[in-house]
Each structure stands twice: as structure tokens, then as C-alpha cells.
SERO-4910 file (N, C-alpha, C, O; in steps of 0.05 Angstrom, whole numbers):
BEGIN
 pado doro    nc1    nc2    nc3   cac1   cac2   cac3    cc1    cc2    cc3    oc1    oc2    oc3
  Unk    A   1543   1031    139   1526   1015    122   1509    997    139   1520    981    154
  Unk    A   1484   1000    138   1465    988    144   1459    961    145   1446    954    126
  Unk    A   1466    939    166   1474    923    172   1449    906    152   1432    921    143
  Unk    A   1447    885    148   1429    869    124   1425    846    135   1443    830    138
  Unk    A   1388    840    143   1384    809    168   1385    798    147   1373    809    129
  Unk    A   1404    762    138   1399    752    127   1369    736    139   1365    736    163
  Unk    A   1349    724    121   1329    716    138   1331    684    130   1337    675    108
  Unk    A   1326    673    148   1326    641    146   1304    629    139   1283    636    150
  Unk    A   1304    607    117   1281    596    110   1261    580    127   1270    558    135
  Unk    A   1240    584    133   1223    576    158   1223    541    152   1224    528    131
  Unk    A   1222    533    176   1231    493    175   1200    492    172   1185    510    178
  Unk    A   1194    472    163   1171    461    183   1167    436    196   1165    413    185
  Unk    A   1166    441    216   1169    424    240   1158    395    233   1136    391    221
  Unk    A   1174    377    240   1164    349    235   1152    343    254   1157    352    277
  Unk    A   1132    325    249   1113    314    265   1123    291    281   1129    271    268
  Unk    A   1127    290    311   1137    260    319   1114    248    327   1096    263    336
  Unk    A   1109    223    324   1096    212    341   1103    187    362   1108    165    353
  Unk    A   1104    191    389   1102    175    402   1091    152    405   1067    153    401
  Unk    A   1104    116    414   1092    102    412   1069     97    423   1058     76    417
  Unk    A   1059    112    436   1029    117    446   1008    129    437    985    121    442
  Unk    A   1014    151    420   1003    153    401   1005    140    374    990    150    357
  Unk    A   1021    119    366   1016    106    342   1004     89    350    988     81    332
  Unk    A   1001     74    377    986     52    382    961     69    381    945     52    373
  Unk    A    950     87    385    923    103    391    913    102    360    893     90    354
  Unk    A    931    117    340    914    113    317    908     95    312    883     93    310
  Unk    A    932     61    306    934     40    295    903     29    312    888     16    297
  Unk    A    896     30    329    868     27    341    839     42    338    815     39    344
  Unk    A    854     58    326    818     75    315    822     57    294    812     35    300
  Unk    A    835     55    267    834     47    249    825     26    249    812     23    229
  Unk    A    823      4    265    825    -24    271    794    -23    282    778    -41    281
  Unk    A    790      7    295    759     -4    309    737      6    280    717     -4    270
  Unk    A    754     28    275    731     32    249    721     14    235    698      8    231
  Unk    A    749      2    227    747    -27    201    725    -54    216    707    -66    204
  Unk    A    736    -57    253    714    -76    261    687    -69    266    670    -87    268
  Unk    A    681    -45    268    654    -36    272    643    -33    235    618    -35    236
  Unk    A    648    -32    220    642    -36    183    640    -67    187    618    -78    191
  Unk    A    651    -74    187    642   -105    193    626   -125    209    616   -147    205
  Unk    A    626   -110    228    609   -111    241    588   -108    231    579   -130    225
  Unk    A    576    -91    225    555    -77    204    543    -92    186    519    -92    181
  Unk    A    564   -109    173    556   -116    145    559   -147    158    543   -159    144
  Unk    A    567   -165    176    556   -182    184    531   -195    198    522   -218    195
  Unk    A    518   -167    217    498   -167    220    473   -161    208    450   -158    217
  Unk    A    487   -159    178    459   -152    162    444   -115    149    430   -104    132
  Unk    A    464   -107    181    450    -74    184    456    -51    160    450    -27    156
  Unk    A    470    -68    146    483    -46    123    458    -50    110    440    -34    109
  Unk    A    458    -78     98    438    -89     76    408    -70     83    393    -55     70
  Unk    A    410    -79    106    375    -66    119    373    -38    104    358    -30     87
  Unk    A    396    -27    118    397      3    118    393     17     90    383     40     90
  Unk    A    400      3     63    405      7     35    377     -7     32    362      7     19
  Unk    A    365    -31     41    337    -35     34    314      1     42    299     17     30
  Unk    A    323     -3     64    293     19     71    304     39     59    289     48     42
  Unk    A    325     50     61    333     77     32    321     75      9    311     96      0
  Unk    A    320     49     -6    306     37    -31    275     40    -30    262     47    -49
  Unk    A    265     35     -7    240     34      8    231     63     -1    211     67    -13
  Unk    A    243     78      5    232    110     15    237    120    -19    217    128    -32
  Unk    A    261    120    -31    263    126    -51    234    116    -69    218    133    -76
  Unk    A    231     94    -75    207     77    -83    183     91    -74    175    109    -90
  Unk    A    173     89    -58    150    102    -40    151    142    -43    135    161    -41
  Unk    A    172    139    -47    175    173    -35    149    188    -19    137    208    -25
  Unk    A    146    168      4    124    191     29    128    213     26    151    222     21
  Unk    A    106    229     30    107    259     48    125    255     67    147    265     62
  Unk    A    122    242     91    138    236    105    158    216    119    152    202    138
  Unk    A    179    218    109    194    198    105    211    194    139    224    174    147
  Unk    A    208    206    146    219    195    175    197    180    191    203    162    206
  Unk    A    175    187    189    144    164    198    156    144    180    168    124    190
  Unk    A    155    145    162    153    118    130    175    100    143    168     77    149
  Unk    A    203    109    150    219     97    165    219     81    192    227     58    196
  Unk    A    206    103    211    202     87    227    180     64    236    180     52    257
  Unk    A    159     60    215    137     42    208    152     23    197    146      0    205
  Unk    A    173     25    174    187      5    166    200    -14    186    200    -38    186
  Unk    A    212      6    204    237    -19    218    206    -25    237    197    -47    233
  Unk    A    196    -16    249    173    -33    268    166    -51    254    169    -71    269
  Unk    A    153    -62    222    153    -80    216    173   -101    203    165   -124    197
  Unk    A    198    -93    199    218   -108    205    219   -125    220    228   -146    212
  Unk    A    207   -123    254    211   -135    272    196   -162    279    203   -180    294
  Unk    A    171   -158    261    154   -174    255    166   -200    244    165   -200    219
  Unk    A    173   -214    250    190   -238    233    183   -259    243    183   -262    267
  Unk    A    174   -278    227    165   -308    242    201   -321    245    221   -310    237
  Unk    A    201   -353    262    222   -359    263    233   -373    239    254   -386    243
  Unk    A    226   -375    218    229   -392    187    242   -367    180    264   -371    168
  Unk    A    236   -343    182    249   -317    172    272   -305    188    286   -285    183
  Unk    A    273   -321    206    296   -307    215    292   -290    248    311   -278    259
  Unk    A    272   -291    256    250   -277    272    276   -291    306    293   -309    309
  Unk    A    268   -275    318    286   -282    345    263   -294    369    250   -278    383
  Unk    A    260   -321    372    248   -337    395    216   -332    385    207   -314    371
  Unk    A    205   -355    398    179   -377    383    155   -354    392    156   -347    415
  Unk    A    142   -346    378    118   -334    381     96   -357    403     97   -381    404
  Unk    A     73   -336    420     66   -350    436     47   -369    427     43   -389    440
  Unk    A     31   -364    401     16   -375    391     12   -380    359     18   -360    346
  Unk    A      5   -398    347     -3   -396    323    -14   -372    305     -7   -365    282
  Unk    A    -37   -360    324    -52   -346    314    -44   -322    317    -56   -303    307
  Unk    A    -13   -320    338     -3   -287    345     17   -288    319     26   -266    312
  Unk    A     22   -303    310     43   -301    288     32   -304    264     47   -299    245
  Unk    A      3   -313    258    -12   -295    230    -14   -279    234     -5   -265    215
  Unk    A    -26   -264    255    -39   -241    261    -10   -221    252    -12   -203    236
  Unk    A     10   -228    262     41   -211    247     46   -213    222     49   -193    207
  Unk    A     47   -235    215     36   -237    180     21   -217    165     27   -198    150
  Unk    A      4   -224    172    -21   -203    169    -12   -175    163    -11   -165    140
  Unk    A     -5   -163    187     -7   -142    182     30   -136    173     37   -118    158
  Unk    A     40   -146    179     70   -134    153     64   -132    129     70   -114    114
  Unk    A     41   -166    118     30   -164     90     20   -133     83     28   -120     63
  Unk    A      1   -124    102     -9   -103    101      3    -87     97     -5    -76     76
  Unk    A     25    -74    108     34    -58    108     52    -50     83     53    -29     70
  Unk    A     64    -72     80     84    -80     55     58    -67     25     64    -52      7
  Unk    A     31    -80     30     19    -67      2     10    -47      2      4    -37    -20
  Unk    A      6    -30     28      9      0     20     34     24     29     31     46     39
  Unk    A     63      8     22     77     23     21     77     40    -14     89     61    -21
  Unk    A     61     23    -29     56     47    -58     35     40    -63     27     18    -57
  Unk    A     12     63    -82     -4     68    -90     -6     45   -115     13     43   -130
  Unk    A    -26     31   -119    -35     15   -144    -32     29   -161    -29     14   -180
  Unk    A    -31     58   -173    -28     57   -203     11     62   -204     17     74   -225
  Unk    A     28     57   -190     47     57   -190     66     35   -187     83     29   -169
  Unk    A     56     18   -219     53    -11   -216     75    -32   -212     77    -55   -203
  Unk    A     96     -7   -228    122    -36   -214    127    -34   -184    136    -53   -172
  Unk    A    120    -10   -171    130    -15   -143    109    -26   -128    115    -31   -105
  Unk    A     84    -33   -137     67    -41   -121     59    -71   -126     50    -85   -108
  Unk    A     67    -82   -161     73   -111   -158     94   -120   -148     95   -145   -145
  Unk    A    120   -101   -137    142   -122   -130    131   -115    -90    142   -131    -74
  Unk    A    118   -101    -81    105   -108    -52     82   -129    -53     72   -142    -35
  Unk    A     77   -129    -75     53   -154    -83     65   -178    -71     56   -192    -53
  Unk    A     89   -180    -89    115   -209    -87    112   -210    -53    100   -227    -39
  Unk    A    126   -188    -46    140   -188    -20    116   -193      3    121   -208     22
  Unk    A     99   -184      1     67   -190     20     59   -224     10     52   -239     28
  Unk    A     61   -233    -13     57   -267    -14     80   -283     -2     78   -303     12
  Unk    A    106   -268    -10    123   -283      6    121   -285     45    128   -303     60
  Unk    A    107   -253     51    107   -263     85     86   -281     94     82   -291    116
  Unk    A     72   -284     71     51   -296     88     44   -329     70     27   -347     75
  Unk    A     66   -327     50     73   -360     45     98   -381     62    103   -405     59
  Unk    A    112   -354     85    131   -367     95    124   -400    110    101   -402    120
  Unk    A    138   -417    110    126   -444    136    140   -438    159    162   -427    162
  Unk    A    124   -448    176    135   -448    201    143   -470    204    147   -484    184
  Unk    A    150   -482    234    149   -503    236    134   -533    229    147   -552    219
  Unk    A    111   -534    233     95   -558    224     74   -543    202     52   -555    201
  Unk    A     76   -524    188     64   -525    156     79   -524    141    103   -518    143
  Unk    A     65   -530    117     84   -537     93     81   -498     74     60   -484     71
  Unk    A    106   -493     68     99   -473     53     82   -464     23     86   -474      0
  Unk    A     69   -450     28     52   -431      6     26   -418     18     26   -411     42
  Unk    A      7   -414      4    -13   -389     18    -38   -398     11    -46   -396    -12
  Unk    A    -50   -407     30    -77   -419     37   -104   -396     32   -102   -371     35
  Unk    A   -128   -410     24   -142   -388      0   -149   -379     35   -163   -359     37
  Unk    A   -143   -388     57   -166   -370     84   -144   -358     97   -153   -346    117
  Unk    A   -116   -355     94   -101   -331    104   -107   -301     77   -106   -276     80
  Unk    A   -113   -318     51   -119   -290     29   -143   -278     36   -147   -254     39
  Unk    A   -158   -296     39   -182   -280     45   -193   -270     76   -214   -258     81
  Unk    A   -169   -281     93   -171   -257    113   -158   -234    108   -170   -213    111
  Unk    A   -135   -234     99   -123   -210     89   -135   -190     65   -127   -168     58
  Unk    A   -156   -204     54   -178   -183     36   -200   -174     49   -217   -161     36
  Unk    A   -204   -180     76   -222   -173     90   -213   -146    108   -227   -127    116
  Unk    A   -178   -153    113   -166   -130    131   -173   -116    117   -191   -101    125
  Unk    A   -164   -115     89   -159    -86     70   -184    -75     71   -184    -51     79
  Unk    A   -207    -85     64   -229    -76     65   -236    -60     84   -242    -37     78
  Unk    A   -237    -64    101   -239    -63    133   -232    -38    136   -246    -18    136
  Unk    A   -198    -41    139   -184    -10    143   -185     13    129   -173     34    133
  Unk    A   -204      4    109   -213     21     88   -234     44     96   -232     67     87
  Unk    A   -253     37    112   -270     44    116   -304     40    103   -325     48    112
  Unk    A   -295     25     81   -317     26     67   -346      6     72   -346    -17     63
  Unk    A   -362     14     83   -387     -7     92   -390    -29     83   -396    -32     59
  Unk    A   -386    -48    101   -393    -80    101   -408    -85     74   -397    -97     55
  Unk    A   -437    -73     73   -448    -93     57   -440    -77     34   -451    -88     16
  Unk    A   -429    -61     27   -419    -53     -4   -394    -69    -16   -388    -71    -40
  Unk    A   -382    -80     10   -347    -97     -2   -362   -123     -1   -355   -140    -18
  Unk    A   -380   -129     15   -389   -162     16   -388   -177     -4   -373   -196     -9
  Unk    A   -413   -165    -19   -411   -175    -50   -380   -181    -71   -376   -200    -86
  Unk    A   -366   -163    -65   -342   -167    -80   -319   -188    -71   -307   -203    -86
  Unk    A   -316   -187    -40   -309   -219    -33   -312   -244    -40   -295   -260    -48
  Unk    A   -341   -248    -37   -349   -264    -50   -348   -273    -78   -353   -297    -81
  Unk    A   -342   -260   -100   -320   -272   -121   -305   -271   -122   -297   -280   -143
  Unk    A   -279   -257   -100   -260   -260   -108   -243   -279    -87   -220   -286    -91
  Unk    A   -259   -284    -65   -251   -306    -39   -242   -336    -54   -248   -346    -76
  Unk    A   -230   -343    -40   -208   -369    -42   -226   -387    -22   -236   -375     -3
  Unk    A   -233   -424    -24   -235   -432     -3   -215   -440     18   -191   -437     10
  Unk    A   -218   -450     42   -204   -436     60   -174   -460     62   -153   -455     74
  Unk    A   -182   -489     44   -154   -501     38   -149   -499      6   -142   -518     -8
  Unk    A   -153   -478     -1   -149   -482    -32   -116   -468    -34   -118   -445    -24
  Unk    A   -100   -470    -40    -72   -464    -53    -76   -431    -70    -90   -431    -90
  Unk    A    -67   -412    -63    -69   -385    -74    -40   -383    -90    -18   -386    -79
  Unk    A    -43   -379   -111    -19   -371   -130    -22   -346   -133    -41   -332   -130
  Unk    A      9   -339   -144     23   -311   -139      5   -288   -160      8   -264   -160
  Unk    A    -14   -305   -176    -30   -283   -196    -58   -274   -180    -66   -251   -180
  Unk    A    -70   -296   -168    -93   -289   -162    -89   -278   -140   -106   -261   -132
  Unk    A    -70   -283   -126    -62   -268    -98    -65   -234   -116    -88   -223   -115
  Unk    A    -46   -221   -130    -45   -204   -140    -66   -194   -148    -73   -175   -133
  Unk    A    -80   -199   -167   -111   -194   -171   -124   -186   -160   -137   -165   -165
  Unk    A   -124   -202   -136   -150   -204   -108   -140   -174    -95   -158   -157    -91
  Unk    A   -114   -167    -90   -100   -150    -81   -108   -120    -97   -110    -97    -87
  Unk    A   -111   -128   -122   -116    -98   -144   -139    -91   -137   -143    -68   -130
  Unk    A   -151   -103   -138   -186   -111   -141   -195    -96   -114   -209    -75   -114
  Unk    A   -186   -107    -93   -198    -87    -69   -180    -64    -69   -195    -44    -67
  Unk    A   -157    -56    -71   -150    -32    -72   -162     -9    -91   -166     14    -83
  Unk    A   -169    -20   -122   -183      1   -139   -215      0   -130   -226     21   -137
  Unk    A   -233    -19   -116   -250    -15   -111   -263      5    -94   -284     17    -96
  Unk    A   -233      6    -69   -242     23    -48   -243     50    -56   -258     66    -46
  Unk    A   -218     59    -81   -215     82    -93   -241     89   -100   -253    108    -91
  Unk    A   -252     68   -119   -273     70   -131   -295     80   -116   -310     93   -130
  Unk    A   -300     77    -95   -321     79    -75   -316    108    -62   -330    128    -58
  Unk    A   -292    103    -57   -286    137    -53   -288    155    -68   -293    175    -55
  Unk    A   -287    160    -92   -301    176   -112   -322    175   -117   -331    195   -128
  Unk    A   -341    154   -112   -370    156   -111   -385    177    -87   -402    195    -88
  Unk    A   -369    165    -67   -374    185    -46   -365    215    -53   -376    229    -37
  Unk    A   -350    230    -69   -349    255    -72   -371    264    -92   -386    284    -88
  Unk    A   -371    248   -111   -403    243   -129   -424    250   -108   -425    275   -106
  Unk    A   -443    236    -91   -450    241    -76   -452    260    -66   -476    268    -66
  Unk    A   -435    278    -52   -427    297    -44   -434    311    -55   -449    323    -40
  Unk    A   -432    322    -77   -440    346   -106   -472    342    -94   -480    362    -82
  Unk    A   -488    324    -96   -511    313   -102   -531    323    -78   -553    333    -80
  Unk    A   -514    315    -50   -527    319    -26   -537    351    -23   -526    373    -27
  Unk    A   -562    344    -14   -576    367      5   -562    374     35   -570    365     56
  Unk    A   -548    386     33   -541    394     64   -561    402     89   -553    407    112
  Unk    A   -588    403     79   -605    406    106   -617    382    103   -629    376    123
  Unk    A   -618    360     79   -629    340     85   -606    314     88   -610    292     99
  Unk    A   -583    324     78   -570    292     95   -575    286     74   -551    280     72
  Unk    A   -585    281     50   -593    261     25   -592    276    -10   -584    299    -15
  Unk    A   -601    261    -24   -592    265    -43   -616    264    -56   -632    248    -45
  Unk    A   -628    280    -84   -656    279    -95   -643    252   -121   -624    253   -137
  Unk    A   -665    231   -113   -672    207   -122   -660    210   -151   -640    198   -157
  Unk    A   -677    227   -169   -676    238   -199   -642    233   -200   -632    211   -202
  Unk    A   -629    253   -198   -601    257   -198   -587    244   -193   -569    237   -208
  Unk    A   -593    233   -163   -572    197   -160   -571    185   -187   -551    184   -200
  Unk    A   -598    173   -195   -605    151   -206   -589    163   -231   -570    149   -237
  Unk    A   -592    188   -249   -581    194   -277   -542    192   -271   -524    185   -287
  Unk    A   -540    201   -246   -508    195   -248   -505    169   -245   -484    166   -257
  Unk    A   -510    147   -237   -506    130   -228   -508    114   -261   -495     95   -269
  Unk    A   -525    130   -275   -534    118   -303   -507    126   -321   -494    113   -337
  Unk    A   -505    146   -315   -476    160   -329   -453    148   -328   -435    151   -344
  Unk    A   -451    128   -304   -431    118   -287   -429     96   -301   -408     92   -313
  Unk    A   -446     83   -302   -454     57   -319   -449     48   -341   -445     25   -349
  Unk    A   -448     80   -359   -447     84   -383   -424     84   -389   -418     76   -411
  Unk    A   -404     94   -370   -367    104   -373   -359     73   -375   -344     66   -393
  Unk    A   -372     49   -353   -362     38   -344   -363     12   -371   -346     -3   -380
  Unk    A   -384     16   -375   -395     -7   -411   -383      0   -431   -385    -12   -452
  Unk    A   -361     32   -427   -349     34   -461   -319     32   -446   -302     40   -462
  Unk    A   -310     28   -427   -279     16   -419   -283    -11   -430   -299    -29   -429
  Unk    A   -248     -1   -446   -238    -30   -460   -215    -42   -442   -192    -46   -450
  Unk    A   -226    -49   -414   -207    -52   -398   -222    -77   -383   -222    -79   -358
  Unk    A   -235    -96   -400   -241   -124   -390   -222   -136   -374   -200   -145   -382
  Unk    A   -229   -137   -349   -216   -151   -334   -195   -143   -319   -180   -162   -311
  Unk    A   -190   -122   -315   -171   -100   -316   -175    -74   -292   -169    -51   -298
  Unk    A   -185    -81   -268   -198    -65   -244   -194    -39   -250   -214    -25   -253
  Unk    A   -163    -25   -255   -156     -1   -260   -162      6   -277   -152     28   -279
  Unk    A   -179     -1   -305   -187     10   -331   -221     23   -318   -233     42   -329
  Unk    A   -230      9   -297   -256     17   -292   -255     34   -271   -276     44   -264
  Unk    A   -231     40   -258   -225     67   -242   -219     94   -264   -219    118   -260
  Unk    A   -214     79   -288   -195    110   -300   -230    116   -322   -237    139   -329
  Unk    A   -243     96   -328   -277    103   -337   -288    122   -322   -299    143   -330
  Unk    A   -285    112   -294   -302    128   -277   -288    155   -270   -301    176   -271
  Unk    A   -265    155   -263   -263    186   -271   -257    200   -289   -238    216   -292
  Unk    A   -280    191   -308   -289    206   -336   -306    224   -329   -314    242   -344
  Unk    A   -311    223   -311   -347    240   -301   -337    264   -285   -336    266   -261
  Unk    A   -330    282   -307   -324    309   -289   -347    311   -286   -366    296   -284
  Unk    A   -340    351   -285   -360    364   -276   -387    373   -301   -411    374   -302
  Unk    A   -371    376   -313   -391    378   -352   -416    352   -344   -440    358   -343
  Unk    A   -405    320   -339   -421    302   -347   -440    295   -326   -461    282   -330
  Unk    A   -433    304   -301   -443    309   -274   -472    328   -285   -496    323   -285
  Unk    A   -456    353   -293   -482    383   -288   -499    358   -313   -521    355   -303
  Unk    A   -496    342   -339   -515    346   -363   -539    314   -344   -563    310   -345
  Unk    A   -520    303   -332   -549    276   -317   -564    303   -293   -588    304   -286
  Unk    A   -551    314   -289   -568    324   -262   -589    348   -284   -612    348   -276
  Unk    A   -585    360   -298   -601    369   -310   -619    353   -332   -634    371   -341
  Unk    A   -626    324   -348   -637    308   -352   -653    305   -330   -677    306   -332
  Unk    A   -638    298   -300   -663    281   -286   -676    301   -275   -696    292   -264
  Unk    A   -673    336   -274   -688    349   -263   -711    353   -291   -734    355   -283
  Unk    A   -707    355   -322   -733    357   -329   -747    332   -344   -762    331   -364
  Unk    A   -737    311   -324   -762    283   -319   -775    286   -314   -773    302   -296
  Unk    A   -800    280   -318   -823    274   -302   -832    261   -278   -855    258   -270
  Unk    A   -804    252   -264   -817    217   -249   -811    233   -217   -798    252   -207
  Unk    A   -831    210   -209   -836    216   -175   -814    226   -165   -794    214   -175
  Unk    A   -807    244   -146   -785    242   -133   -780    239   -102   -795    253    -88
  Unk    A   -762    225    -91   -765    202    -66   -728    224    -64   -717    241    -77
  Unk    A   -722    210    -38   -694    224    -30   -676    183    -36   -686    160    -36
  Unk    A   -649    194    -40   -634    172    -36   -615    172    -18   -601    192    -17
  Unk    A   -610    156     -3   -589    165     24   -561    157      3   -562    152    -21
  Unk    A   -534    158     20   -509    156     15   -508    134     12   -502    125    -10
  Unk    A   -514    114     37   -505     88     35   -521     76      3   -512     63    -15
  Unk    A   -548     87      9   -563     74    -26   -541     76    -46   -529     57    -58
  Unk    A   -535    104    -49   -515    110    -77   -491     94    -68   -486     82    -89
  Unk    A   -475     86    -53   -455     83    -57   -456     45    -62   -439     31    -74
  Unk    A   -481     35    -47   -476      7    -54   -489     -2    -85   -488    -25    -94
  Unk    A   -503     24   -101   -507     18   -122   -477     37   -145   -469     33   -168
  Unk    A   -474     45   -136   -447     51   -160   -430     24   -150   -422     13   -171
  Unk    A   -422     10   -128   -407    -12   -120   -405    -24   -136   -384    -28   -149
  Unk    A   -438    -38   -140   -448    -60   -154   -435    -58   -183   -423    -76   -194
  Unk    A   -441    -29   -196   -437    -33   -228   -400    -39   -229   -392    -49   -250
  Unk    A   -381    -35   -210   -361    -42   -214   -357    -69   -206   -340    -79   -220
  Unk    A   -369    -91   -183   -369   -118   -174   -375   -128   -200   -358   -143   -209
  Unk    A   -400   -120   -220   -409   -132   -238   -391   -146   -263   -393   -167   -276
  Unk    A   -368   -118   -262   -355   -116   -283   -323   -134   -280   -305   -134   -297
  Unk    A   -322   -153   -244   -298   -168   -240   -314   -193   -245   -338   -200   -241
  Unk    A   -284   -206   -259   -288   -234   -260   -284   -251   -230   -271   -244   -210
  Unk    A   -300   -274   -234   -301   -280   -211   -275   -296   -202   -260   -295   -221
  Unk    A   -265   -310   -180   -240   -329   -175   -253   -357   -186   -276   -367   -183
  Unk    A   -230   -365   -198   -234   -403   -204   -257   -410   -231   -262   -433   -238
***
């Protein structure tokens, strides 16, 4: 008879651990927990969940640029904010102002209005911070240098934004509150839009061997333009006279350019800069002024 292996139930081996190894875990554990705390005493968590919020909000094309533009202006901090040792000068620590403000109002597009009034907040707050010997809030000549950056970086020619400064400029000790700050802020951002679609206007219009545009045709779009802009019920309202003006497809484009071709009247060339500082004007016309 065929002998029969009883088979034994397999153990499984207990784990010992040596007091060298319990002191080894008991110390990761202990570094993990102090490096989390670490973390969250220095702020770096908070940060870290801000610019996440940042990107989410914003959602860039590209969000690892968007990031690292963020923490570079992070760094920007006067010493009232928290900023690490005294800037060399007065004017090197607006000039940081400045441009965080900057940056902070085009992390979103103006028609994307809650995220772009609460960078509204956050751009009056950097540049209402006090330093040492001023008293805090936001002087009408730090706003209206900062409506001059925007302009500026815009690209859009001097004397076409000039005019529009000029009503909406602060004098240079007048006290800027958190509305007109805002305003002033809408106002050049939909303008420059505004100007940038004129220039594609234009564009349609231009002669490519002459660089220019036939007089007739400027003048009837520009009339067209005029026309969008007198039946918006968006008094006072910058972005109601951005969403008029691109009323003017291509339908209302081809019916002025075919009016001004069977005019009768002289015809002269109009350059770009002409058209674009006269479509400017019919939108300057249509802001109220500051004060």
C-alpha cells in the first residue's frame, strides 16, 4: 500500500522586526509628518492650492508657462506684504507693483467677468499696499500709470489711446476707489479689443499693392460702425460697444462697401492709422468721462 504524504499546512512566516528597523520606520513617519508641516507653516501648501486655483480659473493653453510666470510674480512682494529685505528704491518697488498689477489683470480675459473682477480686487490691492512712510490706498498717478502700461503693451498707437486717457485719468493726488479703478481697467482692455477688430476691418479693405484703403469704403464702414454703436443699449457699459461692433460681419461689411462704390464722391486713399484713429474715436465718444 502506497505510502500517503500527509501535507502540512504552509505557516506564514512572521515578520520580525529589529530594533533598528523600528527606529527606521518610527523616523520616516516622523519626517513625513515634519516635512507636511513644514509645508503648511511656510505657507507652501496655501501657495500651491492658490496657483492650482489660478490655472484652473485662467485655464491657459499653457499652463506650465502660466505657472511659472505666476511664482516669478509671487516674488514680487513689497515689505508691507511680506516681501523679504527693503527694495533699493522707491520707484524700484512701484515699478514691481506695476507690473504684478499687470500681470494679475491679464491672467483672464474681460468677458470672463467673475474671474477678471476678482484680479481686478487683487491688482488694487498690490498697488494700494503702504509701505513704510505712505499711508495706504491708490493714488489717481500710480492708476494712471498703470493705464498707460496697458495701453502701451498693447500695441496700439499713441495718439489713438491718448484721447481715451484723458477721460478716464485720475489726478495725480486724487484717491482711486475700487469702482473706478475697475472701470478704467475695462475700458482700456475692451478698447484695445476694439481697435483690434478695426484693424481686421481694415484689412478686408486694404489694397495690397497700395498699403491703403479706398477712402469710399473706409468712410461707409466706419459709418456702419457708428451705426452698430448708436443702437447698443449698453450705455456706459464698454463691453456692450465691443459686442455692437462685432455685429459687422461679413453681409454688413460687403452692403457699405458696395454703397460707397456706387457714390459718386471723389475718391482719395485712407491709410490704417486714419481708419483706426477714427473707428477709436466713435468708441472714446461713447465712455463716460472720470469725476
Amino acid at each position: 500500500m502506497a505510502a500517503v504524504e500527509k501535507r502540512r499546512p504552509a505557516v506564514t512566516p512572521t515578520a520580525h522586526f529589529t530594533d533598528g528597523s523600528r527606529l527606521s520606520v518610527t523616523r520616516a513617519a516622523a519626517m513625513a509628518e515634519s516635512e507636511e508641516d513644514f509645508l503648511q507653516q511656510v505657507g507652501v501648501t496655501d501657495m500651491l492650492r492658490a496657483a492650482l486655483l489660478k490655472v484652473l480659473e485662467a485655464r491657459p493653453e499653457e499652463p506650465i508657462s502660466f505657472l511659472a510666470h505666476y511664482f516669478e510674480n509671487m516674488g514680487l512682494r513689497s515689505p508691507a506684504n511680506g516681501g523679504a529685505g527693503e527694495p533699493p528704491s522707491q520707484l524700484l518697488l512701484q515699478q514691481q507693483r506695476l507690473g504684478r498689477a499687470l500681470w494679475h489683470l491679464r491672467l483672464a480675459h474681460h468677458s470672463q467677468r467673475t474671474a477678471f473682477n476678482n484680479n481686478v480686487s487683487v491688482a488694487y490691492e498690490c498697488l494700494s499696499a503702504s509701505g513704510r512712510k505712505k499711508k495706504p490706498g491708490l493714488d489717481g498717478r500710480t492708476y494712471s500709470e498703470l493705464l498707460k502700461r496697458i495701453c502701451r503693451d498693447g500695441e496700439t498707437p499713441e495718439e489713438v489711446v491718448t484721447p481715451l486717457l484723458r477721460k478716464i485719468q485720475c489726478r495725480d493726488h486724487e484717491a482711486v476707489p475700487l469702482g473706478v479703478f475697475r472701470t478704467g481697467m475695462l475700458t482700456c482692455f475692451v478698447l484695445l479689443e476694439f481697435v483690434a477688430r478695426a484693424g481686421a476691418l481694415y484689412r478686408l479693405l486694404e489694397d495690397p499693392d497700395l498699403a491703403m484703403a479706398d477712402r469710399r469704403m473706409g468712410q461707409a464702414v466706419l459709418d456702419t460702425l457708428e451705426g452698430a454703436l448708436q443702437t447698443s443699449d449698453g450705455a456706459a457699459v464698454p463691453a456692450r460697444y465691443l459686442e455692437a461692433g462685432s455685429r459687422l460681419g461679413p453681409d454688413s461689411v460687403a452692403l457699405a462697401m458696395d454703397r460707397a462704390l456706387l457714390a459718386r464722391r471723389p475718391n482719395s486713399p485712407m491709410t490704417r492709422e486714419e481708419f483706426l484713429e477714427k473707428a477709436a474715436a466713435l468708441f472714446i465718444a461713447r465712455v463716460k468721462p472720470v469725476g
